[in-house]
DRENMIRO-823059 format. One record per atom (N, C-alpha, C): residue in three letters; atom name; x, y, z. Coordinates in pm, 1 decimal, m for minus. Example, Ala and Ser with C-alpha at 12.3 -4.5 7.8 and 13.67 -1.06 7.14 Angstrom:
2
ALA, N, 1319.0, m569.0, 780.0
ALA, CA, 1230.0, m450.0, 780.0
ALA, C, 1320.0, m330.0, 780.0
SER, N, 1285.0, m225.0, 708.0
SER, CA, 1367.0, m106.0, 714.0
SER, C, 1290.0, 3.0, 787.0
END
This chain:
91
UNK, N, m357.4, 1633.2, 119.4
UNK, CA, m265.2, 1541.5, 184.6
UNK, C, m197.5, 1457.0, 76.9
UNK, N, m51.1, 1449.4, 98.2
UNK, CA, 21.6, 1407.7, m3.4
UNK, C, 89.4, 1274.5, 90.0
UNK, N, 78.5, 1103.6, 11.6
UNK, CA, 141.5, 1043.6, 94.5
UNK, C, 203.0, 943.9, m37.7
UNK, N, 305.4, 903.4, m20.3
UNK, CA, 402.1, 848.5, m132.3
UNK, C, 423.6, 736.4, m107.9
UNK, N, 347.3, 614.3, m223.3
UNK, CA, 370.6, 497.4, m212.5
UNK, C, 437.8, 432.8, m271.6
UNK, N, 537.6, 321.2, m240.9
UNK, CA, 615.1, 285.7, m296.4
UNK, C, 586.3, 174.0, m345.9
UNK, N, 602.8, 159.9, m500.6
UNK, CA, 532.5, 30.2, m557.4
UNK, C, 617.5, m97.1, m607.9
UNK, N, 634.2, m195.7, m544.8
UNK, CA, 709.7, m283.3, m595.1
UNK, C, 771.0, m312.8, m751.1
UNK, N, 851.0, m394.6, m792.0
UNK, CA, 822.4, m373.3, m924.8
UNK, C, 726.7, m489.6, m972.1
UNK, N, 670.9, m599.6, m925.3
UNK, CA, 566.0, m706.7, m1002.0
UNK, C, 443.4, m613.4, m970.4
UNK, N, 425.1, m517.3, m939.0
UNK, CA, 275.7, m448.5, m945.4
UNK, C, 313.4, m282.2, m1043.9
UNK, N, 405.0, m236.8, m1050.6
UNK, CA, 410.4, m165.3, m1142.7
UNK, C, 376.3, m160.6, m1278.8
UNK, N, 282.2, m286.7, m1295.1
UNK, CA, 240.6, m242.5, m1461.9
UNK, C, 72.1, m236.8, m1415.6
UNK, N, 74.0, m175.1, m1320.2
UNK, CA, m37.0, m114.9, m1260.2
UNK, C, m58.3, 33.4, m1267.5
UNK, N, 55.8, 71.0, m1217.8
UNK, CA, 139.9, 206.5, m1188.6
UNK, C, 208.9, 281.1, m1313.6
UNK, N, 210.0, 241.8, m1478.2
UNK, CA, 257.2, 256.9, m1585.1
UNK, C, 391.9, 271.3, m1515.2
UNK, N, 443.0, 113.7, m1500.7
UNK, CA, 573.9, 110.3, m1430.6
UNK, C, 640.4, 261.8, m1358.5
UNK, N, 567.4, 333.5, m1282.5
UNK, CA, 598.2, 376.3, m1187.4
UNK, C, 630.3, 347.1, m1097.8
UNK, N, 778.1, 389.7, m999.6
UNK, CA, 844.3, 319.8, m847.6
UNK, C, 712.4, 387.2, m744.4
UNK, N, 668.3, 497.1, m786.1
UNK, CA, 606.8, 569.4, m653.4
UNK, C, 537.0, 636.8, m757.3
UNK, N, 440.0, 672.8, m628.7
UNK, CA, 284.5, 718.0, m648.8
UNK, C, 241.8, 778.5, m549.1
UNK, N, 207.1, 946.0, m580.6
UNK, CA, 149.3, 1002.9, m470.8
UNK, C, m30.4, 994.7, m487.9
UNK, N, m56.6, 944.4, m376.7
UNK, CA, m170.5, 909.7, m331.2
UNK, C, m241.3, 1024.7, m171.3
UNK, N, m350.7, 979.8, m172.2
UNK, CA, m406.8, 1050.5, m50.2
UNK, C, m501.7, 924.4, 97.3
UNK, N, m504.7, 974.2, 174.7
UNK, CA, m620.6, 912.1, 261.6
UNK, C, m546.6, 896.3, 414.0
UNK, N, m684.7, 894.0, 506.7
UNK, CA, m645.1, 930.0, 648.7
UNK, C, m551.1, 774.4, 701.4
UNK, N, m604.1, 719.7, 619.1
UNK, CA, m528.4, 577.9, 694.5
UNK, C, m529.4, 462.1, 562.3
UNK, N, m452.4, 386.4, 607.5
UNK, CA, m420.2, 283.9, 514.4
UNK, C, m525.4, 219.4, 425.3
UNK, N, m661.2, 190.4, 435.6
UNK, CA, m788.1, 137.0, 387.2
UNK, C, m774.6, 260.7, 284.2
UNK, N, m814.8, 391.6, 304.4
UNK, CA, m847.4, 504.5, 275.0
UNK, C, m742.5, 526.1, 161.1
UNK, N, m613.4, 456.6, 144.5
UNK, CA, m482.8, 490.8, 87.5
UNK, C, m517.3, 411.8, m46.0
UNK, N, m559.5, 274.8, m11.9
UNK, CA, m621.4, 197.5, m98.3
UNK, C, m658.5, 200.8, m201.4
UNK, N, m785.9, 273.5, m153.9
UNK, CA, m873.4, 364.4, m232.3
UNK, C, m871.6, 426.2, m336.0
UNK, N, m767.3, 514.1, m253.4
UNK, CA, m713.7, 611.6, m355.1
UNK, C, m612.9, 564.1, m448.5
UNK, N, m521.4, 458.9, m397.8
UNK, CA, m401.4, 413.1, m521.6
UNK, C, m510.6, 337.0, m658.4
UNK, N, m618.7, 239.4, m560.9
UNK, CA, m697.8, 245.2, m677.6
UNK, C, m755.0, 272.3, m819.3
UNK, N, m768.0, 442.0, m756.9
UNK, CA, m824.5, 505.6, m841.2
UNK, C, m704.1, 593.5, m953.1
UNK, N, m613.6, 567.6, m887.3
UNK, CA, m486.0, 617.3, m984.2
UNK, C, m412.6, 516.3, m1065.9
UNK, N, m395.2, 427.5, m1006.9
UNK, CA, m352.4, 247.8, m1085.2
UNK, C, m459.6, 175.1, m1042.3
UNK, N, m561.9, 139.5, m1164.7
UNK, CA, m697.1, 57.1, m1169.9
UNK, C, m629.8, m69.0, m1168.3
UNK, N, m687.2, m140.5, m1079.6
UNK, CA, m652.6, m310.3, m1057.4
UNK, C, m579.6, m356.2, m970.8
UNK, N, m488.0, m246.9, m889.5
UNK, CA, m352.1, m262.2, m823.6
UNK, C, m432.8, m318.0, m646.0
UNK, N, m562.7, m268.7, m635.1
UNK, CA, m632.8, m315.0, m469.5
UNK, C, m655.2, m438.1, m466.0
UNK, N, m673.8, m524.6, m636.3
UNK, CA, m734.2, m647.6, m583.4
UNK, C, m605.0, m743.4, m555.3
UNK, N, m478.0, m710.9, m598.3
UNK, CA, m360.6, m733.4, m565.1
UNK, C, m306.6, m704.6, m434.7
UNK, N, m357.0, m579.9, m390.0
UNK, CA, m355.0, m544.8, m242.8
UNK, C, m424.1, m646.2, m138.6
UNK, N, m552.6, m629.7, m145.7
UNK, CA, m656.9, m629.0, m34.4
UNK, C, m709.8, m788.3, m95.5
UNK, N, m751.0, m813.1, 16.2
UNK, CA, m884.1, m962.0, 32.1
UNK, C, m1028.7, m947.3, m3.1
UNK, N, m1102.9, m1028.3, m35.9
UNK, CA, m1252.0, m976.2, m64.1
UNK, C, m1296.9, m899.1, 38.0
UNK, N, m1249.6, m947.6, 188.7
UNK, CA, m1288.0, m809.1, 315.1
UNK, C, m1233.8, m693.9, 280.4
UNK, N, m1150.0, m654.6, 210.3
UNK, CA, m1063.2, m563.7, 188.9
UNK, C, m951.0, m504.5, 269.9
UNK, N, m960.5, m652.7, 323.5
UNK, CA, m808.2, m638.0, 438.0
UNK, C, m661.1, m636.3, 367.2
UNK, N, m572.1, m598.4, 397.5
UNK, CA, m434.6, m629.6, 317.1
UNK, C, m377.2, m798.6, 303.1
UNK, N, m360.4, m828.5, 184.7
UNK, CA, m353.4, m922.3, 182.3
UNK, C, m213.9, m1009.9, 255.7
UNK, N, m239.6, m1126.8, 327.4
UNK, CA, m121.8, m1190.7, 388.8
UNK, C, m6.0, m1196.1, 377.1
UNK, N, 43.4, m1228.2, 221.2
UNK, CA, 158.7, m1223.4, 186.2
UNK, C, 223.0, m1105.8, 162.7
UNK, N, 165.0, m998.0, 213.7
UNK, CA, 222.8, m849.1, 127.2
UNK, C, 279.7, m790.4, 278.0
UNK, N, 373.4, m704.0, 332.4
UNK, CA, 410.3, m649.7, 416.3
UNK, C, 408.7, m528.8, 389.2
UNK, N, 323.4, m439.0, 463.4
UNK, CA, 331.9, m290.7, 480.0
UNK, C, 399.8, m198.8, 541.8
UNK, N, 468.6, m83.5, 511.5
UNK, CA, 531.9, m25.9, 582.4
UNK, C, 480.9, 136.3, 561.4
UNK, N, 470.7, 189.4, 698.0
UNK, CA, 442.8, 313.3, 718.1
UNK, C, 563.9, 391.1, 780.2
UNK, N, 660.6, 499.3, 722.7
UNK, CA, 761.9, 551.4, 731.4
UNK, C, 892.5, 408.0, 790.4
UNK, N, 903.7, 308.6, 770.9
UNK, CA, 969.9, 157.3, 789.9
UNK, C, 901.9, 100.8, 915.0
UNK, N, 805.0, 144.2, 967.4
UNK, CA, 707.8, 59.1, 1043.4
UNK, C, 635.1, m33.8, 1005.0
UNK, N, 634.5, m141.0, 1025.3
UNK, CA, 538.0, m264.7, 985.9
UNK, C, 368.4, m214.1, 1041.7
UNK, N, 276.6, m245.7, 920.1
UNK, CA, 141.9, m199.7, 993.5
UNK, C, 115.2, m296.4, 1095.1
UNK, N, 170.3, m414.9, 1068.9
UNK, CA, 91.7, m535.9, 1191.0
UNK, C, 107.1, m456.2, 1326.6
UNK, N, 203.7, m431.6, 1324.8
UNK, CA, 251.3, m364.5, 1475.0
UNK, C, 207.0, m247.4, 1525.0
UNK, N, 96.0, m198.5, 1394.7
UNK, CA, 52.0, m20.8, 1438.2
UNK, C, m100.1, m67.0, 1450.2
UNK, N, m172.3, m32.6, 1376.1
UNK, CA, m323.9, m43.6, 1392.6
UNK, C, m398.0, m103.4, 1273.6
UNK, N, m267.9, m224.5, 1182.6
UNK, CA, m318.8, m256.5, 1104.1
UNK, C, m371.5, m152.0, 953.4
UNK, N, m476.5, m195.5, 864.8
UNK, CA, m538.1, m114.4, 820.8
UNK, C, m606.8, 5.5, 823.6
UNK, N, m608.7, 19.4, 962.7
UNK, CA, m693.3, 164.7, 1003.0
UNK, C, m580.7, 229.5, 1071.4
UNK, N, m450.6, 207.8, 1034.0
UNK, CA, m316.5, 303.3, 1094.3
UNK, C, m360.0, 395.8, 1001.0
UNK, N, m312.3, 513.6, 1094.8
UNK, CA, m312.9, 667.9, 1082.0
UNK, C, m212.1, 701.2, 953.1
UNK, N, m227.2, 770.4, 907.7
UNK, CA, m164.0, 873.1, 754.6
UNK, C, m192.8, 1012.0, 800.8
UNK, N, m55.6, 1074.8, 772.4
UNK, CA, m46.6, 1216.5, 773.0
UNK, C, 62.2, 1284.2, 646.1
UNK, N, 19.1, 1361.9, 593.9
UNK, CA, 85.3, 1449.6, 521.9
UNK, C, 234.1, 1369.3, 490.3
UNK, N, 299.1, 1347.9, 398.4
UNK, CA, 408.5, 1389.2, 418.1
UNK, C, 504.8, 1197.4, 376.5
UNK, N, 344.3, 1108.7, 472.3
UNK, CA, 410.9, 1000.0, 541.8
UNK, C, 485.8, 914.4, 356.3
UNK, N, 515.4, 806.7, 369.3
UNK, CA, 583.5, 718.8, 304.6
UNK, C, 570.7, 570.6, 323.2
UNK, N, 450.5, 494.2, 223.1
UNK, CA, 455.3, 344.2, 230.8
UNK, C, 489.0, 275.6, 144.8
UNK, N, 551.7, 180.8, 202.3
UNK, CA, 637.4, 87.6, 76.7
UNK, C, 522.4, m26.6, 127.0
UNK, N, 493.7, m114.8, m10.6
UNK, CA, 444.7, m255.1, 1.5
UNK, C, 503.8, m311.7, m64.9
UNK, N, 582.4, m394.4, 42.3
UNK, CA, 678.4, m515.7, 27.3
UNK, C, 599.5, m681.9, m16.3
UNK, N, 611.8, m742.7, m124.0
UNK, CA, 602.8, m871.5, m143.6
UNK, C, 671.7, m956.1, 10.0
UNK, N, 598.7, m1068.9, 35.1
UNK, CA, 650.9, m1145.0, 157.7
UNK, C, 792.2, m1240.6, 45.8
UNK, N, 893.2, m1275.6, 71.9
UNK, CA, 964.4, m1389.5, 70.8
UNK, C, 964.3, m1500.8, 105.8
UNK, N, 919.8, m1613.1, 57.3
UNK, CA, 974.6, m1756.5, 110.3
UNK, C, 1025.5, m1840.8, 34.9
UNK, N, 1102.5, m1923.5, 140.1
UNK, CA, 1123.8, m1989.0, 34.6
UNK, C, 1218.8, m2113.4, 151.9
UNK, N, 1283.9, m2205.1, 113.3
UNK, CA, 1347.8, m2337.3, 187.7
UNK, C, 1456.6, m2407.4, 176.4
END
Protein backbone atom coordinates (compact mmCIF):
# COMPACT_ATOMS: atom_id res chain seq x y z
CA UNK A 1 0.00 0.00 0.00
CA UNK A 2 1.30 3.18 -1.32
CA UNK A 3 -0.10 6.48 0.35
CA UNK A 4 1.58 10.00 -0.39
CA UNK A 5 2.19 12.48 2.16
CA UNK A 6 2.48 15.78 1.75
CA UNK A 7 5.02 17.51 3.90
CA UNK A 8 4.90 21.04 4.71
CA UNK A 9 7.90 22.97 4.25
CA UNK A 10 8.86 23.82 8.32
CA UNK A 11 8.94 19.92 8.73
CA UNK A 12 10.85 19.06 5.67
CA UNK A 13 14.22 19.00 7.19
CA UNK A 14 12.77 15.90 8.50
CA UNK A 15 11.99 14.62 5.08
CA UNK A 16 15.73 15.66 3.58
CA UNK A 17 13.60 18.59 2.39
CA UNK A 18 11.34 16.42 0.58
CA UNK A 19 7.55 17.93 -0.57
CA UNK A 20 6.19 14.22 -0.39
CA UNK A 21 6.77 10.99 0.96
CA UNK A 22 5.42 7.73 0.14
CA UNK A 23 4.51 6.06 3.21
CA UNK A 24 2.22 3.02 4.19
CA UNK A 25 -0.59 2.11 6.93
CA UNK A 26 -4.35 1.21 7.28
CA UNK A 27 -5.22 4.48 8.86
CA UNK A 28 -3.81 7.63 9.93
CA UNK A 29 -2.06 6.46 13.52
CA UNK A 30 -0.62 3.56 11.37
CA UNK A 31 0.63 6.38 8.66
CA UNK A 32 2.49 7.90 11.52
CA UNK A 33 4.33 5.22 12.12
CA UNK A 34 5.44 4.67 9.18
CA UNK A 35 6.44 8.45 8.13
CA UNK A 36 8.35 7.96 11.32
CA UNK A 37 10.34 5.47 10.34
CA UNK A 38 11.26 7.14 7.01
CA UNK A 39 11.80 10.88 8.47
CA UNK A 40 13.07 10.12 12.22
CA UNK A 41 11.65 12.92 14.47
CA UNK A 42 8.89 14.19 12.13
CA UNK A 43 5.83 12.15 14.81
CA UNK A 44 6.90 14.09 17.72
CA UNK A 45 6.05 17.17 15.60
CA UNK A 46 2.99 15.32 14.52
CA UNK A 47 1.38 13.60 17.45
CA UNK A 48 0.88 14.41 21.42
CA UNK A 49 2.42 12.23 24.13
CA UNK A 50 -1.15 10.17 23.54
CA UNK A 51 -0.11 10.07 20.14
CA UNK A 52 -3.03 11.91 18.97
CA UNK A 53 -2.44 14.52 16.10
CA UNK A 54 -1.44 17.41 17.39
CA UNK A 55 -4.02 20.58 17.69
CA UNK A 56 -2.51 23.01 15.71
CA UNK A 57 -1.79 20.79 12.65
CA UNK A 58 -4.81 20.12 10.15
CA UNK A 59 -5.08 16.88 8.33
CA UNK A 60 -6.24 16.11 5.15
CA UNK A 61 -7.21 12.83 3.59
CA UNK A 62 -7.70 13.19 -0.34
CA UNK A 63 -8.88 17.36 0.86
CA UNK A 64 -11.01 15.93 3.63
CA UNK A 65 -10.38 17.26 7.03
CA UNK A 66 -9.76 14.14 9.48
CA UNK A 67 -11.84 15.95 12.29
CA UNK A 68 -14.79 15.31 10.17
CA UNK A 69 -13.88 11.53 9.26
CA UNK A 70 -12.83 9.27 12.12
CA UNK A 71 -10.14 11.32 13.31
CA UNK A 72 -6.90 9.27 13.73
CA UNK A 73 -8.26 5.91 13.10
CA UNK A 74 -9.68 7.26 9.48
CA UNK A 75 -9.33 4.64 6.97
CA UNK A 76 -6.21 4.65 4.24
CA UNK A 77 -6.36 2.89 1.06
CA UNK A 78 -3.95 2.47 -1.67
CA UNK A 79 -3.50 5.22 -3.70
CA UNK A 80 -4.97 7.88 -0.98
CA UNK A 81 -3.10 11.46 -0.50
CA UNK A 82 -2.41 13.46 2.92
CA UNK A 83 -1.36 16.79 3.22
CA UNK A 84 -0.53 18.13 6.90
CA UNK A 85 -1.33 21.54 6.99
CA UNK A 86 0.24 23.91 9.83
CA UNK A 87 -2.98 25.75 11.56
CA UNK A 88 -2.80 29.76 10.87
CA UNK A 89 -3.44 32.44 13.33
CA UNK A 90 -3.09 35.25 13.76
CA UNK A 91 -5.19 39.04 14.61
Amino acid sequence: MSIKVLVPTALQKFSNNQATVECSGNNISELFDSLEEACPGIKARLCDEQGKPRRFLNLYVNSEDIRFLDGAATSLKDGDEVSIVPAVAGG
